[in-house]
C-alpha positions as CSV (number, residue, x, y, z in Angstrom):
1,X,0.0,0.0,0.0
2,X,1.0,3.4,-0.9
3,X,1.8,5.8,1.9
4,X,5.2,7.9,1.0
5,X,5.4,10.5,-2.6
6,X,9.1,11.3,-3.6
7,X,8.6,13.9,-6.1
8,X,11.5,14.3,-8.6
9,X,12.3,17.8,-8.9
10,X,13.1,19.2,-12.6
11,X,10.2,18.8,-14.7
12,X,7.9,17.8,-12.3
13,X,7.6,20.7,-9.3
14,X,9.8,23.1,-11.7
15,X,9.8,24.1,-15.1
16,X,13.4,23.8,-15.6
17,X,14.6,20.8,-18.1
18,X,13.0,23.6,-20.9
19,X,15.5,26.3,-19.7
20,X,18.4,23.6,-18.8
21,X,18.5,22.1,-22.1
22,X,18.5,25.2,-24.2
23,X,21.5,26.0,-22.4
24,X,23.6,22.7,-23.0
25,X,22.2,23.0,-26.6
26,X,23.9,26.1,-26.5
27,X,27.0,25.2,-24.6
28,X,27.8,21.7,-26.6
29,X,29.2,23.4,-29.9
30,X,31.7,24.5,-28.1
31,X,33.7,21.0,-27.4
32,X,32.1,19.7,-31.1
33,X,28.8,18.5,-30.2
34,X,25.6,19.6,-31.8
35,X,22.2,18.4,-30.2
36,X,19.1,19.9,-30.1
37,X,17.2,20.7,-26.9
38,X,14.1,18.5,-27.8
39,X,16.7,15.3,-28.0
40,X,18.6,16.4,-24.9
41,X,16.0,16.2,-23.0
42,X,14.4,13.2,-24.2
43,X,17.9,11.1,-23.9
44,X,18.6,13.2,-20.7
45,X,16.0,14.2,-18.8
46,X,16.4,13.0,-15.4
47,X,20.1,12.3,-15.6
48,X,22.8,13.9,-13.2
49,X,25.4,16.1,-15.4
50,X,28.3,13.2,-14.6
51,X,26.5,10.9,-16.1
52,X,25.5,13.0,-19.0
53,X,28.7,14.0,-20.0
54,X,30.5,10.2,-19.4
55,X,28.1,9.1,-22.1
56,X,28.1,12.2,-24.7
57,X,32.4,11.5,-24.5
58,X,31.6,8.0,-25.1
59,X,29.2,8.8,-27.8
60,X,31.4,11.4,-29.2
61,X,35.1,10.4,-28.6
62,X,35.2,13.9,-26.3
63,X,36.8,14.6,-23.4
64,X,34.7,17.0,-21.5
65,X,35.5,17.2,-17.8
66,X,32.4,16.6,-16.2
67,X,32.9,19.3,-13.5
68,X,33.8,21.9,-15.6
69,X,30.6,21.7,-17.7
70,X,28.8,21.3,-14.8
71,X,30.9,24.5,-13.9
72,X,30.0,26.0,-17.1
73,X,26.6,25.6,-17.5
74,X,25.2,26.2,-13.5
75,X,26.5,29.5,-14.2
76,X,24.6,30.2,-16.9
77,X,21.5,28.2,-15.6
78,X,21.9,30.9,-12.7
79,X,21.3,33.5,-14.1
80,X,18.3,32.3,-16.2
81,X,16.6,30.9,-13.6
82,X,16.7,34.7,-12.0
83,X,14.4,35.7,-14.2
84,X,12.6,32.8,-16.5
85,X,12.2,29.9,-13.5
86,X,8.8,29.2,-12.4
87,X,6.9,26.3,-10.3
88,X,4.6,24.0,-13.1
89,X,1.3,25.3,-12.9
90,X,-0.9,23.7,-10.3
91,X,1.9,21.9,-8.2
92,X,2.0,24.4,-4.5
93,X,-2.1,23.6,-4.6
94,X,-1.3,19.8,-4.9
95,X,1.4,19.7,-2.5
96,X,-1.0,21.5,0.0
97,X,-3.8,18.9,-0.4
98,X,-1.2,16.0,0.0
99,X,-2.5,13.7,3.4
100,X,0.5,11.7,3.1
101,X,4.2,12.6,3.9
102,X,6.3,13.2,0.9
103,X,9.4,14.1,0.0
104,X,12.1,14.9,-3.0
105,X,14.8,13.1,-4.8
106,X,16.7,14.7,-7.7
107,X,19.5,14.8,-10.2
108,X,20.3,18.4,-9.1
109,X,23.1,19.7,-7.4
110,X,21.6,20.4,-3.5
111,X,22.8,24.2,-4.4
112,X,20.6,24.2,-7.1
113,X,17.8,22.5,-5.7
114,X,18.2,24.8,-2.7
115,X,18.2,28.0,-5.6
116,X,15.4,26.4,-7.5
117,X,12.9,25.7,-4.7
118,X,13.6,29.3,-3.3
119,X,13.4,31.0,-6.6
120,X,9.8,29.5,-7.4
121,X,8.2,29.2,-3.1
122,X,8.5,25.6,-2.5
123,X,11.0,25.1,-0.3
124,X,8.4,25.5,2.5
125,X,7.0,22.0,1.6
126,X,10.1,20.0,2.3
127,X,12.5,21.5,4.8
128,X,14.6,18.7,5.9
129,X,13.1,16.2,2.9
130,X,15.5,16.7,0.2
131,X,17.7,14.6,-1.6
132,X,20.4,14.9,-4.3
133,X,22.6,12.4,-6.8
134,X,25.4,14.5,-5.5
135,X,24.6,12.9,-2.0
136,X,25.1,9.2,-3.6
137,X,27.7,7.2,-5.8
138,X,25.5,7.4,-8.8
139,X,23.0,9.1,-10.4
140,X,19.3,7.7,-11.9
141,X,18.8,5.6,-13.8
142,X,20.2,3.7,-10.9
143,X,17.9,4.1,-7.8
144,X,20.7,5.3,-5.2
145,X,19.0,8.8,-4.8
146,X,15.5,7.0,-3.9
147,X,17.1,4.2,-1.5
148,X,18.4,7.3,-0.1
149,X,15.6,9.5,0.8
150,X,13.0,6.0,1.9
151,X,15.9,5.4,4.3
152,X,16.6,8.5,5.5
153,X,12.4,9.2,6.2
154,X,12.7,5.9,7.6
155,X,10.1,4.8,4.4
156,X,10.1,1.0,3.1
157,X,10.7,1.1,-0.7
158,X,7.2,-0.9,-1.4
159,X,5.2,2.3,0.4
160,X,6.4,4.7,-1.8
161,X,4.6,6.2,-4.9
162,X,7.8,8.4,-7.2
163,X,6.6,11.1,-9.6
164,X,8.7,11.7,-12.8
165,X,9.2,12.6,-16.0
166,X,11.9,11.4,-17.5
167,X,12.5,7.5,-18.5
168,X,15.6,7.2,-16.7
169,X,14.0,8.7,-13.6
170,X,11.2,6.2,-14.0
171,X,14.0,3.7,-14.0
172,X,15.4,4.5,-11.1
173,X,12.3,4.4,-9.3
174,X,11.5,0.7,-10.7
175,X,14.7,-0.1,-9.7
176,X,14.3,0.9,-6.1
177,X,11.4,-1.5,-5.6
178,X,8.7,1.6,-6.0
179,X,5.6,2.5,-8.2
180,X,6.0,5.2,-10.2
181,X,3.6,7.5,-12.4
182,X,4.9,9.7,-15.2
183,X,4.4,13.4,-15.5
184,X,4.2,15.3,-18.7
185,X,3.1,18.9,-17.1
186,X,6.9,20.1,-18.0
187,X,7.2,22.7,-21.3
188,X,10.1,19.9,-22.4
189,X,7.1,17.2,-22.6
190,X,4.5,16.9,-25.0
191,X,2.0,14.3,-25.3
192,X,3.7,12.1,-27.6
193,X,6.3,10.9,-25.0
194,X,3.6,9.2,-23.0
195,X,5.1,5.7,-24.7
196,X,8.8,6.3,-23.6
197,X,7.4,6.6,-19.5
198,X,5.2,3.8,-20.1
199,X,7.9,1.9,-21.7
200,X,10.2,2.7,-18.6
201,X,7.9,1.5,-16.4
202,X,5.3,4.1,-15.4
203,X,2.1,2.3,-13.9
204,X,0.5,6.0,-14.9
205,X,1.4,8.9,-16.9
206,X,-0.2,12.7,-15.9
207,X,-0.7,15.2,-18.5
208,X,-0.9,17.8,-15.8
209,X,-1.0,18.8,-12.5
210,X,-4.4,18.5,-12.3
211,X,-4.6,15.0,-13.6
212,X,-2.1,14.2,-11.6
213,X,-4.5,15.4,-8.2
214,X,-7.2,13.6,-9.9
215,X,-4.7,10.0,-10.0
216,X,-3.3,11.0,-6.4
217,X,-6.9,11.4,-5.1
218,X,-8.3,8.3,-6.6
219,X,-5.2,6.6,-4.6
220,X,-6.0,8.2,-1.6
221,X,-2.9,10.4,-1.1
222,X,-5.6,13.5,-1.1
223,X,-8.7,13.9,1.2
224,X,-11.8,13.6,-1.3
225,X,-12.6,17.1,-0.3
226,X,-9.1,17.8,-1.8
227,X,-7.5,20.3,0.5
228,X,-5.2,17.9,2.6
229,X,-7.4,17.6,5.9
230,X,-8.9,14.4,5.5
């Protein structure tokens, strides 16, 4: 039975994977690579930046130090996510109405998670319940980052319901022994990716936020009322 949400972070509470792409489509000409946001995202969504570069200088006989990109391109996202970064539309109002605890686990650097949540007001929702690939030996689609936060909450694996929207995230998740439903409310997702989260697992994919309450609700992870008291 489900009792536990980890939320991923990017592309699920966030709309970031639209502005983080653009800027590694931007950034990858630069050591010879030229990939289009759209495929970026599709191959990489989800993935920490150590594994995204191990596999683009495997794919590409490169030799991009992973740190330095990372470097490179957290500047950048920085100072775009200033000014362009928003929450996806509908996802403070679903945390609210959650009856169940919750918590998230991300690809993201904790500085950046800890920019990111600020930037857009949902920090508030999980002080002390936040987890990063940094914090682990490696990055989804291997499920260290969700072992990590069931532990830590003191969660079995088989209680906990992920939300994601990238096929390696849904991986992970799969991997850790959890359910896991797909989310397609990000500006990098369109409907025509629901195959690749089904393919990678997902028991459910969520057009939006609000179909998302809708599937949460019909689980009973929302009061029937829908505003969290029961």
């Amino acid at each position: 039975m489900t009792r536990h949400i980890i939320f991923d972070c990017d592309g699920v509470l966030i709309d970031s994977e639209i502005l983080s792409f653009a800027v590694d489509e931007r950034m990858l000409p630069e050591y010879g690579i030229t990939l289009g946001a759209a495929e970026l995202a599709r191959t990489f969504g989800g993935v920490a930046y150590r594994e995204m570069v191990a596999e683009l200088n495997a794919r590409f006989g490169t030799d991009i130090d992973p740190a330095a990109y990372q470097q490179q391109c957290e500047a950048e996202l920085a100072r775009l996510f200033a000014t362009d970064l928003r929450a996806i539309a509908g996802m403070a109002e679903l945390l609210g109405c959650l009856i169940v605890p919750f918590a998230l686990a991300s690809g993201s650097d904790l500085a950046r998670l800890d920019q990111c949540l600020s930037i857009t007001g949902l920090s508030v929702f999980f002080e002390g319940r936040i987890f990063s690939a940094q914090q682990v030996a490696h990055g989804k689609p291997a499920p260290d980052v969700f072992l990590l936060a069931a532990k830590t909450c003191g969660w079995e694996p088989e209680s906990c319901l992920v939300i994601e929207d990238s096929p390696s995230g849904v991986i992970a998740a799969g991997a850790a022994g959890m359910r896991c439903v797909g989310f397609l409310g990000g500006a990098h997702r369109n409907a025509g990716d629901e195959g690749i989260l089904r393919d990678a697992g997902a028991e459910y994919v969520a057009g939006s936020s609000a179909d998302l309450h809708r599937y949460l609700r019909e689980l009973g992870l929302i009061s029937r009322n829908g505003d969290g008291r029961g």
